[in-house]
N, C-alpha and C positions, 0 to 999 in steps of 0.2 A: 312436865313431871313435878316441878316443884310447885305450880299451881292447883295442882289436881292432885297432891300429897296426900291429905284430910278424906276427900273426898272418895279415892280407890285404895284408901290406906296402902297406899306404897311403902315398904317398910324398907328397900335399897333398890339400889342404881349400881349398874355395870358398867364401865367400857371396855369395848373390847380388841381397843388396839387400835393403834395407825392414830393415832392422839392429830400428830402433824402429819408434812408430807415429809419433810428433809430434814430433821434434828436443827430446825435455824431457830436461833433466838427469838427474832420476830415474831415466829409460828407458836414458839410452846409461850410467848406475850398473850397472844391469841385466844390460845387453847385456857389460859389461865384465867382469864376475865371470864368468858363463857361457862366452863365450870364451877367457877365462884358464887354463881346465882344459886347453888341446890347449897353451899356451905350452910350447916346453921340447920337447913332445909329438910336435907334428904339424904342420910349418908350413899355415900359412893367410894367405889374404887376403880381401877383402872388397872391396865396391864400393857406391857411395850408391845407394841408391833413394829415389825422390822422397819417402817415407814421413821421410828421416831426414835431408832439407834443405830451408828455406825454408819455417819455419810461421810462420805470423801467425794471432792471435786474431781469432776474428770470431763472428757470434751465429749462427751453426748448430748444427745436433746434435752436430756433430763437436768445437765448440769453437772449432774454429780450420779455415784452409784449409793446404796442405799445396803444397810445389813450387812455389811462388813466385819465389823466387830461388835461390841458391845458398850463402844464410849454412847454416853446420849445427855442431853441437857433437860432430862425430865426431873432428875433431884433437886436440878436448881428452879424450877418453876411449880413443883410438885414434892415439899421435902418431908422428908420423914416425921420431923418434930411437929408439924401442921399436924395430921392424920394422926400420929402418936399420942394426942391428947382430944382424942374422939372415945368414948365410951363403945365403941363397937372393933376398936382398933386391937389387933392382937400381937402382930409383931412381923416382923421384915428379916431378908434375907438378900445380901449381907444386913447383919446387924446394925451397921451406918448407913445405910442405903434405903430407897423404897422401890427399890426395881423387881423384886416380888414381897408378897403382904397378904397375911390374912386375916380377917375380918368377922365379928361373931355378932350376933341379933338375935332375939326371939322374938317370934308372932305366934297367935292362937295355940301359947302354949307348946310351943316345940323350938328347939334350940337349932337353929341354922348356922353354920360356917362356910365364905367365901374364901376360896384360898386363889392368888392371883399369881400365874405364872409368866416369867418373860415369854420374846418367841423364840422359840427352840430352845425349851430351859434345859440347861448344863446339867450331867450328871452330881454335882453338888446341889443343886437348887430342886430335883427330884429326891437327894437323901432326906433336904430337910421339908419337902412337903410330907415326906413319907410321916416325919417323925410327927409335925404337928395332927396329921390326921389321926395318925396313930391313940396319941396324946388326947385326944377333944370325941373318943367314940362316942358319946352321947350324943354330940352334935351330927346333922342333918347336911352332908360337905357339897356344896358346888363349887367347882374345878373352873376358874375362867383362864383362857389363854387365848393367843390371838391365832396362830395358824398348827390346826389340827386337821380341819375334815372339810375335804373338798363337795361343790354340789350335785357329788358322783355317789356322794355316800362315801368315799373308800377317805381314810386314812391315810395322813399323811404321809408319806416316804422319804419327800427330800425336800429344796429347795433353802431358800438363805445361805449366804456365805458364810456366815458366821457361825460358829462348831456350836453343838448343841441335840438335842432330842427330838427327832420325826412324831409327827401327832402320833404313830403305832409305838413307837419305842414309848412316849410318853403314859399309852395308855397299860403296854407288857410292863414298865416297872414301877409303874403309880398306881393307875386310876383303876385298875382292876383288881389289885391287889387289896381292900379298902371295902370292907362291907355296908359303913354311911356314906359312901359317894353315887351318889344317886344322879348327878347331872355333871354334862364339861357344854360349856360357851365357849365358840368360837366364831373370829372373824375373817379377816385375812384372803380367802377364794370367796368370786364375787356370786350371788343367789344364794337359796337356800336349803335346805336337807336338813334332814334328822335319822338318825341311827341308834338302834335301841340293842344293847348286849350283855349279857350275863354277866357279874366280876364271877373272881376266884370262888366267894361265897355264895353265889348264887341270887345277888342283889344284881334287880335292872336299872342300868345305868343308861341315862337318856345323854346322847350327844348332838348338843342342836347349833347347824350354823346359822346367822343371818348377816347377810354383807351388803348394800346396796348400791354400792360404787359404781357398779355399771348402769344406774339409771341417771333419767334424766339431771342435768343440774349434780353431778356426781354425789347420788344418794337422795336428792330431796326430800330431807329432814326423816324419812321413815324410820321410826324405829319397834322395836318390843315390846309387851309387858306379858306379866305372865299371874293368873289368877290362880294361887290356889286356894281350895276348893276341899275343907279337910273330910267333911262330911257326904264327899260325894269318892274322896279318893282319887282325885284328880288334879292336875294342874290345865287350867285352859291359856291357850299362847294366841294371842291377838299382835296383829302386825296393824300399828297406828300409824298417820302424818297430822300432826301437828299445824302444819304451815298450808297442808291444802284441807285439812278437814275430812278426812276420809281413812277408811279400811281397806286392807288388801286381801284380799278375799278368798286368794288360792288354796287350793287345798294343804299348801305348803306354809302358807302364811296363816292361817286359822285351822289349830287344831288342839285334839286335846290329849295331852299323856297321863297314863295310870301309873300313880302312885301312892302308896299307900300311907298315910299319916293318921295319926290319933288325933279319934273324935274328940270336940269339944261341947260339951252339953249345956 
């Protein structure tokens, strides 16, 4: 990504959860060097997945159970005031915190906003996404969060132990309500899907997952990008690796959504 920045003008970077595997120091040491290369680079933001808050030790294979609460050591490896003096940086929730954030850019003349949710964001943390989208209607919203939509298509229901919003509840009190939210990113269930549905106002709202944890080497390096395309009214999604040099080719992994954005002449 941040080599090829210039190049396919990338203009942000996403992650979409599961940073680490068990909220360990170690891991977000890890996770912190590795994302440090795109600093400076390539703005990015990121979002908790259950993977990287609320472990507790316990006598399983895993070690410990995972998604319990909400304690996590991502503020301490990933803080607020780093990102807060990024020129794309917009503001966080809580206010001292950076365990959700959203993020504002323009390309070819239209104003973009990423809003970044925990998993299973709390009915507090849907008031104030509500408020900032509400707030920024000019801007063009993508919604990331980590566990929404399974590779069944269907919305999420349940799962984590930790209280909070099902991908459905998230999308009845958010994301349909919202005439600029045009996309939600998820990760979290492993493969991929996409689901395309009317909001309130009658704006298509693309919901697209990509996970690769159950492949080889858990993931090998595949990840996204996504071209849009103003003058065609498209966004094309290209599934890349990086480490082998190659495309995924599925009909699930190279495809393209209609959307409509203002030509640039």
């Amino acid at each position: 990504v941040r080599d090829n920045q210039k190049r396919l003008n990338i203009a942000f970077l996403v992650h979409e959860g599961d940073i680490v595997q068990a909220d360990a120091p170690e891991e977000w040491a890890i996770a912190k060097e590795a994302m440090s290369i795109l600093d400076g680079k390539v703005p990015y933001c990121m979002c908790l997945g259950n993977h990287d808050m609320g472990f507790e030790k316990a006598d399983n294979k895993y070690g410990g159970n995972i998604g319990v609460n909400r304690t996590t050591h991502f503020n301490t490896y990933f803080p607020r005031e780093k990102f807060a003096k990024r020129q794309e940086f917009g503001g966080t929730y809580p206010p001292d915190r950076h365990d959700n954030s959203w993020y504002h850019f323009e390309a070819a003349g239209m104003k973009f906003l990423i809003i970044s949710l925990e998993c299973k964001p709390r009915d507090e943390v849907l008031a104030w996404a509500n408020k900032v989208v509400a707030k920024n209607s000019e801007h063009r919203v993508i919604v990331l969060t980590h566990a929404y939509m399974n590779k069944g298509k269907s919305r999420n229901t349940g799962g984590m132990s930790a209280k909070g919003n099902t991908g459905e509840q998230t999308w009845q009190k958010f994301v349909k309500k919202h005439k600029n939210i045009f996309m939600v990113l998820c990760g979290h269930h492993a493969g991929e899907a996409v689901r395309t549905d009317a909001g309130d106002h009658g704006n298509l709202v693309h919901q697209v997952l990509s996970d690769y944890q159950h492949l080889n080497n858990g993931g090998e390096s595949w990840l996204r990008y996504m071209v849009f395309e103003p003058n065609e009214n498209k966004i094309k999604v290209y599934t890349y690796n990086p480490a082998l040099n190659k495309f995924r080719n599925l009909p699930s992994s190279r495809f393209d959504l209609d959307y409509p954005m203002k030509r640039v002449e």
